[in-house]
C-alpha positions in Angstrom: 20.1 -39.3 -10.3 18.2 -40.7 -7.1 15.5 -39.1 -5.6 15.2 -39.5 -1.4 12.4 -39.4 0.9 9.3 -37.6 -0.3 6.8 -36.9 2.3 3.4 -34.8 2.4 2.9 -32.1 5.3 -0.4 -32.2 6.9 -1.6 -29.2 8.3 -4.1 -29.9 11.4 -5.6 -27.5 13.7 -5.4 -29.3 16.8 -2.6 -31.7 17.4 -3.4 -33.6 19.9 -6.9 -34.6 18.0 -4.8 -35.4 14.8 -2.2 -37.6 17.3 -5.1 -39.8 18.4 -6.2 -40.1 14.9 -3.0 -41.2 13.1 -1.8 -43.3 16.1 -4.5 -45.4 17.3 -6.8 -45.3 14.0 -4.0 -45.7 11.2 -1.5 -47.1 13.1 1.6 -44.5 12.8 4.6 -44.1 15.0 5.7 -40.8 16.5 8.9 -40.5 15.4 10.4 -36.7 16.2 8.2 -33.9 17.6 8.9 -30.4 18.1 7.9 -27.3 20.2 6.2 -26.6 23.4 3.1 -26.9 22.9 4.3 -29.4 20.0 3.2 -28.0 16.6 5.5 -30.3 13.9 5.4 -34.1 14.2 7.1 -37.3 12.0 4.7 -40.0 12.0 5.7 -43.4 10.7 4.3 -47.1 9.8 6.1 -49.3 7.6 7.3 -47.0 4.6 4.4 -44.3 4.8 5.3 -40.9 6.5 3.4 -38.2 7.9 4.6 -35.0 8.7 1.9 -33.0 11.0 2.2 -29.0 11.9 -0.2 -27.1 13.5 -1.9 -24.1 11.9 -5.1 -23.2 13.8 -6.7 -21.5 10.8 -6.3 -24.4 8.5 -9.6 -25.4 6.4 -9.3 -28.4 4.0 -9.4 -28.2 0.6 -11.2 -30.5 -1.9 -7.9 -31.9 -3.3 -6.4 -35.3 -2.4 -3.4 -33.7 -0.4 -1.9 -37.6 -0.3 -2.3 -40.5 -1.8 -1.0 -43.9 0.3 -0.5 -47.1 -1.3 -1.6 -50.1 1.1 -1.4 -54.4 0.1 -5.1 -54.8 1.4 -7.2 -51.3 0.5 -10.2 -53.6 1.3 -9.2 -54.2 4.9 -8.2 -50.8 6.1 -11.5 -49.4 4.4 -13.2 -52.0 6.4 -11.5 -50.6 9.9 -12.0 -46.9 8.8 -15.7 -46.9 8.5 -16.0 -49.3 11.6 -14.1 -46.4 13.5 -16.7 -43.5 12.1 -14.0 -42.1 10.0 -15.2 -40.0 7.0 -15.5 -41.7 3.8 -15.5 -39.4 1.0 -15.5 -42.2 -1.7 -16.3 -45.4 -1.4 -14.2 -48.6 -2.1 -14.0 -48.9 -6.0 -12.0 -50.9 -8.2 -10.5 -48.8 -11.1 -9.9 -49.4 -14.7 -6.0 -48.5 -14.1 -5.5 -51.4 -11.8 -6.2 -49.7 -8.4 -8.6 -50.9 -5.8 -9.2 -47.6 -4.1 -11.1 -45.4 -2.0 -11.0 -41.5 -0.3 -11.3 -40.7 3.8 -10.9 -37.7 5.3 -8.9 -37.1 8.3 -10.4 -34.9 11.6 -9.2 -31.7 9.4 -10.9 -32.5 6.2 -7.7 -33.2 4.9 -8.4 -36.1 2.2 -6.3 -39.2 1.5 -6.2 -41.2 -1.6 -5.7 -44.9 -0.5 -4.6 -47.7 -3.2 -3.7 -51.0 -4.1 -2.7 -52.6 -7.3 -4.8 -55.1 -8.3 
């Protein structure tokens, strides 16, 4: 049995905010959008996927709601924080082999970033 695709959903209340964000700061590609105004997005860089939808009474929860695996965690912690972004842990190497750390995107919606060590 293979298992396809598995991709988080990122709810965000204002989607042309959240655009800006994952395009110019992370780097992702708009690959499908739908509705007028456009409330679902398919973002894409390398093998990491975003889907985006709008809900405008979306409030972020403490969870992790993804957790992206990167080749230099060091480097795109260094660009986040020289862009404001929020930080909600610091860079940190683990004891289970990860160099890691938590930002938050415009939402409050947390991401995990790692990379094996």
């Amino acid at each position: 049995m293979r298992f396809g695709r598995f991709t988080p959903t990122l709810a965000v209340t204002d989607m042309v905010a959240a655009l800006r964000f994952y395009q110019d700061i992370l780097g992702f590609e708009k690959m499908f959008e739908n509705g007028d105004p456009v409330s679902f997005v398919i973002l894409k860089r390398d093998a990491a996927e975003f889907h985006l939808t709008t809900d405008e009474n979306h409030q972020a929860r403490i969870p992790n709601v993804a957790h992206l695996m990167v080749d230099d965690a060091a480097g795109l912690y260094a660009h986040l924080v020289r862009r404001g972004v929020h930080i909600v842990k610091p860079l940190r190497e683990e004891e289970y082999g990860l160099l890691d750390f938590v930002f938050a995107d415009p939402d409050g919606n947390r991401i995990d970033v790692g990379q094996v060590t």
